[in-house]
C-alpha positions in Angstrom: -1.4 10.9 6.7 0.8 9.9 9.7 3.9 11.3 10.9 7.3 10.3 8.9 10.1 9.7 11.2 13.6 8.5 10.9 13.8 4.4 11.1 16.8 4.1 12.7 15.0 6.4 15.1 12.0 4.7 15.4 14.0 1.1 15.7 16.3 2.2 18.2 13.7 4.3 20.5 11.1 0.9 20.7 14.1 -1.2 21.6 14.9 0.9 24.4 11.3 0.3 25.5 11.5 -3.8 25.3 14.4 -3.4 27.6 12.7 -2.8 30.2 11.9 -5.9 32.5 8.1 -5.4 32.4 8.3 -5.9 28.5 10.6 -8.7 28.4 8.7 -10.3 31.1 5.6 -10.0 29.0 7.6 -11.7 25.9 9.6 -14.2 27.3 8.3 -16.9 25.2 8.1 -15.4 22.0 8.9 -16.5 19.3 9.7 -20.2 20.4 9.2 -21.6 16.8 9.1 -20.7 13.5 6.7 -17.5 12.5 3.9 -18.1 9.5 3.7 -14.6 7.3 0.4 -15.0 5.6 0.7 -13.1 2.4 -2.9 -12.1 1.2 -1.8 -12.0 -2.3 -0.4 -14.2 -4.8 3.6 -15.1 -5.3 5.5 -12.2 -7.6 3.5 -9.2 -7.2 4.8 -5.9 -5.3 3.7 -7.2 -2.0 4.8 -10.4 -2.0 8.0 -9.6 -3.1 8.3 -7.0 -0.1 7.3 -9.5 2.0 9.9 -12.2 0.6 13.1 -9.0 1.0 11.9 -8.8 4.4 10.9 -12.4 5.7 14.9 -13.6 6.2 15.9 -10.1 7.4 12.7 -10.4 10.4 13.7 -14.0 11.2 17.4 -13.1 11.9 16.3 -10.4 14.4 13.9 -12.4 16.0 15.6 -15.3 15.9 13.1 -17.6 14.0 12.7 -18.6 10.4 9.8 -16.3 8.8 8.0 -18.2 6.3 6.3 -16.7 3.3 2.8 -18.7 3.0 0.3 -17.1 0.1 -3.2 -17.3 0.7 -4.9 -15.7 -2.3 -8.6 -14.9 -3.5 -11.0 -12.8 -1.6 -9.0 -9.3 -2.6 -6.7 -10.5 0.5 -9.9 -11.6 2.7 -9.2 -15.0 2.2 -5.8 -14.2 3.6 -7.1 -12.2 6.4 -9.7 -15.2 7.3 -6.7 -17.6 8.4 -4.8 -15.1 10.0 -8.1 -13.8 12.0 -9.0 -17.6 13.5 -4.9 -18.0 14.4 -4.4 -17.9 18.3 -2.9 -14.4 19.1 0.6 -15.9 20.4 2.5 -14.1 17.6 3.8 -16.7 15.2 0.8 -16.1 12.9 1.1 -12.7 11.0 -0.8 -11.2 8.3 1.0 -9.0 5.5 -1.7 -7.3 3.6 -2.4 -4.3 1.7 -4.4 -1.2 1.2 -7.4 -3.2 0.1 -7.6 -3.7 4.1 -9.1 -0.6 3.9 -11.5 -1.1 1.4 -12.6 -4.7 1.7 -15.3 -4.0 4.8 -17.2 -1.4 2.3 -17.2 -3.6 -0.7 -17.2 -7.5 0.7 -20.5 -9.0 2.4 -20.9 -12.2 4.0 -16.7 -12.5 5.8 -16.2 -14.2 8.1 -14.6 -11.7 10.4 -14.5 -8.0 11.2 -11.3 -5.8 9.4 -12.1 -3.1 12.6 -12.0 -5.8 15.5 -9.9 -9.0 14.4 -6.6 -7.9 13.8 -3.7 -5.7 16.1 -1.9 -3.1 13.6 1.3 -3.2 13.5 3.2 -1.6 11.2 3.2 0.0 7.8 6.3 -1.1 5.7 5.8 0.8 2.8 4.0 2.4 0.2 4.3 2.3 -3.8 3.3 5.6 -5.0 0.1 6.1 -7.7 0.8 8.5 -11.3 -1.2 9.6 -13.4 0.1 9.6 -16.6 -0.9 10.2 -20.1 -0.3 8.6 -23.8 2.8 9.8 -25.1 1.1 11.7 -28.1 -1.4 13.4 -25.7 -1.6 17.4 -25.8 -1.7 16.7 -22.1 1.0 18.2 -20.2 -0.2 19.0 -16.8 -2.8 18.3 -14.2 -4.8 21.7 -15.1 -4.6 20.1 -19.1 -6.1 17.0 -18.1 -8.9 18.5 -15.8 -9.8 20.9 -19.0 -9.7 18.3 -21.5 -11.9 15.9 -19.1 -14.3 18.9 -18.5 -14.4 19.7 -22.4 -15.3 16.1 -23.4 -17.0 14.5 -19.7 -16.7 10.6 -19.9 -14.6 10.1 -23.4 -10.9 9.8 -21.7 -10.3 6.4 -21.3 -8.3 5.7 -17.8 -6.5 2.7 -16.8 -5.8 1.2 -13.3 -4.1 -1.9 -11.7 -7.8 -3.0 -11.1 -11.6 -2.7 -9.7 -11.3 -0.8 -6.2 -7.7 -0.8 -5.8 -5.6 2.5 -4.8 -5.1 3.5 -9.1 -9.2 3.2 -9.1 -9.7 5.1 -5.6 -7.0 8.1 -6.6 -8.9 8.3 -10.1 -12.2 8.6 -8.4 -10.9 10.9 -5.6 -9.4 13.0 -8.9 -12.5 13.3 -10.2 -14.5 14.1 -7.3 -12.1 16.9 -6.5 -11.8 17.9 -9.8 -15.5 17.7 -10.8 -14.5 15.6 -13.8 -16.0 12.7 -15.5 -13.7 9.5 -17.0 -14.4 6.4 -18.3 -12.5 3.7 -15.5 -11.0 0.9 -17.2 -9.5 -1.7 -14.5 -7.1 -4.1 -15.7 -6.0 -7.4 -13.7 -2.8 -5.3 -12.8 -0.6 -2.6 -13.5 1.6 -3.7 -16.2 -1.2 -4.6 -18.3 -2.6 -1.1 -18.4 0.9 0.4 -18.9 1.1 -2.2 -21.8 -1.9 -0.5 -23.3 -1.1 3.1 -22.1 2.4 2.5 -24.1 0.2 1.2 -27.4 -2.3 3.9 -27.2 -5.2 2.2 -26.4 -5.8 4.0 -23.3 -5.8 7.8 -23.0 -4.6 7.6 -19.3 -3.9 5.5 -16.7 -3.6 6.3 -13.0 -1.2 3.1 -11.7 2.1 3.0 -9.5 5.4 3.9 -10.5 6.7 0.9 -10.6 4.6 -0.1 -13.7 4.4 3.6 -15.0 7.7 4.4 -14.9 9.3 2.0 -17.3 6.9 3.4 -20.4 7.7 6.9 -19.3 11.6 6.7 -20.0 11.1 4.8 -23.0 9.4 8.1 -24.4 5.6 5.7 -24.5 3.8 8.2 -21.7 4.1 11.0 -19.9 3.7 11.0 -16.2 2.0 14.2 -14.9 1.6 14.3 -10.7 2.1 11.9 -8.0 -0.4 11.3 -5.7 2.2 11.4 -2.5 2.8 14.2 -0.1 6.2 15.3 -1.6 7.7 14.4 -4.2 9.5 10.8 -4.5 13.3 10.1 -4.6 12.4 7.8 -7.9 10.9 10.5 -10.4 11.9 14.1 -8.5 10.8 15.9 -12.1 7.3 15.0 -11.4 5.0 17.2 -9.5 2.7 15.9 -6.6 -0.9 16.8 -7.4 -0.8 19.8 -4.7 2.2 21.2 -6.6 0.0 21.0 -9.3 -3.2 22.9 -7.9 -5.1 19.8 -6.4 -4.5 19.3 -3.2 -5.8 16.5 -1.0 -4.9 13.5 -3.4 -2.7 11.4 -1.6 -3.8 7.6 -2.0 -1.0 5.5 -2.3 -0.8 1.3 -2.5 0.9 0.3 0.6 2.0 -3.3 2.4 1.9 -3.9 6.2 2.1 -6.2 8.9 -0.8 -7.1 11.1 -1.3 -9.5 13.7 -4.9 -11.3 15.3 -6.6 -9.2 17.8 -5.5 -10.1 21.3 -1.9 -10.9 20.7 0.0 -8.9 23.3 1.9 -5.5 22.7 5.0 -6.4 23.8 4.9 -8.5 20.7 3.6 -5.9 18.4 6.2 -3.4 19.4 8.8 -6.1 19.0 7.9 -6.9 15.4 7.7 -3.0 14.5 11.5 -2.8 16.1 12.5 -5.7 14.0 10.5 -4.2 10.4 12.2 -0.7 11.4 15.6 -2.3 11.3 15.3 -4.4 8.2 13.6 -1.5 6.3 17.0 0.4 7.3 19.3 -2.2 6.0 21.3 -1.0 3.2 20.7 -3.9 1.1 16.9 -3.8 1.8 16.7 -0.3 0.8 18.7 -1.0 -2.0 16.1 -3.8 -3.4 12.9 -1.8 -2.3 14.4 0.9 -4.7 14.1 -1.3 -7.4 10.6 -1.5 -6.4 9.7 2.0 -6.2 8.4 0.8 -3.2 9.1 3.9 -0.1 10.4 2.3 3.2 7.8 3.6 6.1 7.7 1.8 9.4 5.3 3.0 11.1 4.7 2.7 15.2 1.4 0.4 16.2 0.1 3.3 17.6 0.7 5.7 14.3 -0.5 2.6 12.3 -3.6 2.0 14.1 -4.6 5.5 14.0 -3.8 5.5 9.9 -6.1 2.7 9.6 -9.0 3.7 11.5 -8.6 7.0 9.3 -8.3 5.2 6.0 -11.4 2.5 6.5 -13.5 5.9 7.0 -12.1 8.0 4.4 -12.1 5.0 1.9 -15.4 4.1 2.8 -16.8 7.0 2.2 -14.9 7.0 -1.1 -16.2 3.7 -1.9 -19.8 5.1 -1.4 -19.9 8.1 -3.1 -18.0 6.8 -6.2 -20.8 4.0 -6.4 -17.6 1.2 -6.3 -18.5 -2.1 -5.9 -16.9 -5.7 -5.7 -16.1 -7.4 -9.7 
């Protein structure tokens, strides 16, 4: 959805920016203490633990400690609450997920505005969405499962990390496109529905590599397109859903860095130089491949753009599938 450039590229250009004396005029100050990373999901799960590689990694390039506080509940609006009330100096930062997108069409009553309260800053990465099938399916391709879901609408049981995350939008965005009908089971998170993909309770389950891929080399499923651009450095045997005649299907879970609405740009651009650099570092990359999770590092302005895209594509998503908050 955004352009994919070279981080090293991206890193090096925004630093040549900051050096002018305009922007280091404008961020003299910053940071003069210690920067608060509001993680808007709870300790061990893939973002948090993309957020803990990258924290120290930040913090040596800025020159202050990053620290890693979770603020759970809300789908990562209780998260975006604190982060939306801080004062837009820069040492309060908000690392949340694609649920950003989707939390102004499902969530009433917040206390803030996702479109107006926070300053994008940069997209860190992404942790592409499979589908995948039982490993005793007849199912061997995209075309096999749209013909088997059209033969028998509503009777293949499908799995996802949970109620409007990315595995439920990419199913429902498969079956619009498609013109298919499934039964959506959502499971509190992705290795529980690759538990009971493995056993055979589930015919299918559309969830993220990470937890898919593990079941899939132990011979328990059977991954059949990724829902990425291109194909992925982790599985390159597995089609994307274009190579496999359905184009358009690219919804991916993803981890980024926002801060409130009103903190300078100078700031901003700084923060993307410093997540461009870390995401290059050997050892980062190294850990992020254990992940599955792809390094991005998207500019403000490529970011902000992908957001205001994604909250209108997801919405209308969210709307025509009939999803709605658990």
């Amino acid at each position: 959805m955004f352009e994919r450039r070279r981080m090293l590229g991206w890193a090096g250009a925004t630093m040549g920016v900051l050096a002018g004396p305009r922007a280091l005029r404008a961020q003299a100050p910053w940071p003069n203490r210690p920067i608060r990373l509001i993680v808007a999901f709870a300790a061990g799960g893939a973002a948090d633990s993309v957020a803990r590689v990258l924290a120290p990694r930040l913090g040596d390039r800025l020159g202050q400690t990053v620290v890693v506080e979770n603020r759970t509940g809300g789908s990562g609006s209780n998260g975006g609450a604190l982060v939306a009330q801080a004062a837009p100096d820069g040492h309060t930062l908000l690392w949340d997920a694609s649920s950003h997108l989707v939390n102004p069409s499902l969530l009433k009553g917040l206390s803030f505005d996702y479109a107006t309260a926070f300053l994008p800053v940069t997209l860190a990465t992404t942790f592409p969405q499979v589908l995948a099938v039982k490993a005793d399916s007849p199912i061997r391709s995209v075309a096999e499962f749209i013909a088997a879901a059209k033969a028998r609408p509503g009777t293949l049981n499908m799995g996802t990390q949970g109620n409007a995350t990315a595995g439920h939008l990419a199913l429902a965005q498969l079956q619009r496109l498609a013109g298919i009908e499934v039964t959506h089971a959502p499971y509190r998170g992705g290795a529980d529905a690759a538990r009971d993909l493995a056993a055979g309770v589930l015919d299918g389950a559309f969830i993220t590599v990470l937890s898919a891929g593990p079941i899939a080399d132990s011979g328990r499923a059977r991954l059949l397109a990724v829902a990425t651009e291109s194909r992925i450095a982790a599985r390159p045997d597995v089609p994307t859903f274009a190579e496999a005649g359905l184009p358009g299907l690219t919804i991916a879970e993803w981890c980024a860095l926002f801060a409130p609405a009103g903190t300078p740009m100078g700031i901003a651009e700084r923060l993307h130089a410093a997540t461009a650099s870390a995401l290059a570092d050997p050892e980062v990359k190294a850990r992020l491949d254990g992940l599955v999770a792809v390094p991005v590092g998207s500019s403000p302005a490529d970011f902000a753009r992908f957001v205001v895209q994604g909250r209108a594509e997801m919405g209308t998503l969210v709307r025509e599938a009939g999803i709605r908050a658990e």
